[in-house]
N, C-alpha and C positions, 0 to 999 in steps of 0.2 A: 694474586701477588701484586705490591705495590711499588711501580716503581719512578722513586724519586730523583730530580737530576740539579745538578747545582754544578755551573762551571760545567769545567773537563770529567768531572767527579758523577758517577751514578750508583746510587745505593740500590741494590734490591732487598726490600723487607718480606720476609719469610713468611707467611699465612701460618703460624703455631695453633694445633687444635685446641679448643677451647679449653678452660682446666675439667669442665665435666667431661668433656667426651676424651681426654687424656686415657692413658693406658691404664688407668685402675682394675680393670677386669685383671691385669695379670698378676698384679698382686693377691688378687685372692682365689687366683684358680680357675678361672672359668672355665664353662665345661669343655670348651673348643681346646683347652691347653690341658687336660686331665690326663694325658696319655704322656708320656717322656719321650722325647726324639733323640735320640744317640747319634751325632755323627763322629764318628772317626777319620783324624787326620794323619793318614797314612804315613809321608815320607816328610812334607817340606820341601826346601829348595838348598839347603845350606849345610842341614846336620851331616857329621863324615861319619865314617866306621872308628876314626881315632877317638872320637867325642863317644860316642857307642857300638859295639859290633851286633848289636838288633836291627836297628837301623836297617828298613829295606831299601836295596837302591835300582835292582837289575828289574823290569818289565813282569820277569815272572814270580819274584819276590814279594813287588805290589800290590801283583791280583791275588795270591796267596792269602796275604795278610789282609787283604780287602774282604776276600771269601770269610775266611777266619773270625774277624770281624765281625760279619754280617752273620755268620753264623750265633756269634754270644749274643747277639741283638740291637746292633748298630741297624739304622734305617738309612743313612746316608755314610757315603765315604766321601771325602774329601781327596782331589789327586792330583798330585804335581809326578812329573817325571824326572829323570837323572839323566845327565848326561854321560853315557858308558866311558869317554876319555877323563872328563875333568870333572865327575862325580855330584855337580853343581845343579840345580833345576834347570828343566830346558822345555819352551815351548814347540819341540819336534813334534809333528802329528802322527809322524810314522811309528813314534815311539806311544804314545793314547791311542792309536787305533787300536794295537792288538788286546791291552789291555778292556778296554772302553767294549772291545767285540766280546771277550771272555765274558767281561762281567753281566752281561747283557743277558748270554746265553745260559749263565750257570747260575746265577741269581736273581733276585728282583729290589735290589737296591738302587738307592739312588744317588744318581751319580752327579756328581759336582764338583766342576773341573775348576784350576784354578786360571786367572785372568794376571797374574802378581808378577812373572818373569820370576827374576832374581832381583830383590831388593839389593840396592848399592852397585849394579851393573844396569839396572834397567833400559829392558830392551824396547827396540821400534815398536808403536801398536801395532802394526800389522803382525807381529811374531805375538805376542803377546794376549793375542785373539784367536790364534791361529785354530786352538785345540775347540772353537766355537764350531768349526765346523764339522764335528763330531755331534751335535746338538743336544745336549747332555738336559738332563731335568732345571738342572741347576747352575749359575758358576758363582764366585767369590769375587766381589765386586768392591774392592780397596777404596774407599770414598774420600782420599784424601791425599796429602804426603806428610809424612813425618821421617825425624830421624828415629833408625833401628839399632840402637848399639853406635857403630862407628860408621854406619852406614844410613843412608839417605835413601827412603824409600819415596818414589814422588810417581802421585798419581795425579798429572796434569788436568784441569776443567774439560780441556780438547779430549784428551785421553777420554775420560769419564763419560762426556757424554757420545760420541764414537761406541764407546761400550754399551752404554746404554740404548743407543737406537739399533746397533746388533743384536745385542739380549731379547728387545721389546721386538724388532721382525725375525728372529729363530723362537721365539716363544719360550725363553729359559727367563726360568725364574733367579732375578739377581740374589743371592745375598750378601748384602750391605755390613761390611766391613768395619767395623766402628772402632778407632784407634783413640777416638779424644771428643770429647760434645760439637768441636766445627765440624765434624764431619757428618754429624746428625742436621746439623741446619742446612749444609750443601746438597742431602739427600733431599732435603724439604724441598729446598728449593729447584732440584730437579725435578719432584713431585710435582711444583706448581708449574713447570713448563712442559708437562706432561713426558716426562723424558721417562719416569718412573713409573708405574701404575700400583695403586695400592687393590690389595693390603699390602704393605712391606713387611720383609722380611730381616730382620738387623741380628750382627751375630755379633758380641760386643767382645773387645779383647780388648782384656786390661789384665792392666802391669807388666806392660813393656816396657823398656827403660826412661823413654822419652815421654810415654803418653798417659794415658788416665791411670789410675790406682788403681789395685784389687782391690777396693773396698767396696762396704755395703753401699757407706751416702754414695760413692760416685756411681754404680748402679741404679740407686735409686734414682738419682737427679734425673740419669740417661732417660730411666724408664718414663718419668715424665714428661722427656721432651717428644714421646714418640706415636705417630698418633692410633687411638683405642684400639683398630681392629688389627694393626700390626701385631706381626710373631716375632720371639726372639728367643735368640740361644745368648751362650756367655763361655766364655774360654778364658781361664786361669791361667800364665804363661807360667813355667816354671815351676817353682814353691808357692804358686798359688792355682796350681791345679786343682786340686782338691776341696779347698776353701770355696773357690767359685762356682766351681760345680754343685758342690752344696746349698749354695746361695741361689743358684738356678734351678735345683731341683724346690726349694723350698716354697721360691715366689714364682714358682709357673710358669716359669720360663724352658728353656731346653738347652742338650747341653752340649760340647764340643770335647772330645779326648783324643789322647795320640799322640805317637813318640814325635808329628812335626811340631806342640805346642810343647813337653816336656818329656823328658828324656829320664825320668826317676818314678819308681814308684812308691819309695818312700828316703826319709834323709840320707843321701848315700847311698843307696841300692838302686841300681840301674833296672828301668822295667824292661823284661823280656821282649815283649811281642805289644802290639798294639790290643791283643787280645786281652790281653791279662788287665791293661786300663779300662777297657770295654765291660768285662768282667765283674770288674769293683762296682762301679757307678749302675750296672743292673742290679748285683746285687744290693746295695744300699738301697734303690731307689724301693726295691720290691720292700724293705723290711721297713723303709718309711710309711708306703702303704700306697705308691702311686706305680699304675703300670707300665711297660713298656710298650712304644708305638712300633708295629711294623711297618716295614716299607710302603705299603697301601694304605694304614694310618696318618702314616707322616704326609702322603701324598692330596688326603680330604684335609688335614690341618691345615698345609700349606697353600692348599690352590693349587695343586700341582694336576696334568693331568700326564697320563701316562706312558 
């Protein structure tokens, strides 16, 4: 990385993989991405039972619908917790222990805790790490701030890299959060101050109100900024659940479902259970003709070890 200084003013330029060694393998399948990784995002931090009465919220709810999950053929769950008085996400440990021990004992998924608090409250790092010391396979590593709706989600440099020197000495593997293209250059440039270690893992969410679009080009642009041996999911929020999912099963990427990214499973029809999302996207994926990865799949894909 190169860094330039002028005045008060210091640029750091980003090391971008060359355009041959860019992520083209993903666009055409390579054999390391042949398998479909399902994660399922269980709860969220926001949605109530007024918005859906599916919606898990209580400890024994989540491992539930996590088991349930894992059962249709999700490889990863994604888990935020509730708080029992004000129904809101909370980083309580006491509340991910019991869950995080269940899931542990009764299945073989993997677990990926989240790091986010509550967007538009956001709490101290120290709470907001806290579920780190659970030592999870995985956590969700928000690589930026933007606004969410009427809310201000900020993922401070401090914050991020804090995070990231916890992730890299507990041995969990980040995945990188992608809300908008800056936040794929601030990954890089964690990358080149070794804050990061590759391969990365990027899970792209678009079409949030504020940030990148569900669309193909803005996919595609992401996917070139990201370098070759990187993995990556894609998460449709909303009315673009589905769409994106498709677009991620298509170009060999993997995918992200669940009532915390969209609450419907088709116009007006509220989805059930996170099962029944899980559900759909295996079935499609099998009648396109691409298999699904178990949890020891996903774990050789990802670098994960166990």
């Amino acid at each position: 990385m190169l860094i330039l200084k002028q005045g008060i003013y210091t640029l750091s330029v980003v090391s971008f993989p060359e355009k041959s060694d860019r992520n083209e393998s993903s666009l055409k399948g390579d054999q390391k991405l042949d398998k479909l990784i399902i994660t399922a995002a269980i709860t969220g931090s926001r949605i109530n039972r007024q918005q859906t009465p599916y919606i898990p919220i209580t400890p024994e709810e989540i491992t539930r619908s996590s088991i349930e999950a894992w059962e249709a053929g999700a490889a990863i769950v994604h888990l935020h917790m509730r708080d029992p008085k004000t129904g809101l996400g909370t980083p309580d440990i006491s509340l991910f222990r019991p869950v995080v021990d269940k899931l542990r004992k009764q299945t073989d998924l993997i677990l990926n805790l989240t790091t986010s608090g509550i967007p538009g409250i956001n709490l101290p790092t120290e709470q907001r790490l806290a579920p780190m010391q659970l030592k999870p396979e995985m956590a969700s590593f928000d690589a930026g701030s933007i606004n969410l709706g009427r809310y201000v989600f900020i993922n401070t440099p401090e914050f991020l890299e804090t995070a990231a020197k916890l992730m890299k000495e507990l041995d969990i593997k980040p995945e990188l959060e992608i809300f908008d293209i800056g936040m794929i250059i601030h990954c890089l440039r964690l990358r080149d101050q070794g804050l990061l270690e590759e391969p990365l893992h990027f899970q792209f969410v678009l079409g949030t109100p504020q940030g990148s679009p569900a669309t193909p080009k803005a996919l595609i642009h992401m996917l070139d900024l990201i370098p070759k041996n990187s993995t990556w999911s894609i998460i449709g929020i909303g009315k673009n659940h589905l769409p994106m999912s498709m677009l991620g099963l298509i170009l060999g990427g993997h995918v992200r479902v669940g009532l915390e990214d969209n609450i419907y499973y088709e116009r007006g029809v509220l989805a059930k259970s996170n099962t029944q999302l899980v559900k759909r996207i295996v079935r499609i994926t099998k009648e396109y003709g691409r298999e699904i990865a178990t949890p020891d799949e996903a774990r050789e894909i990802l670098g994960l070890q166990r």
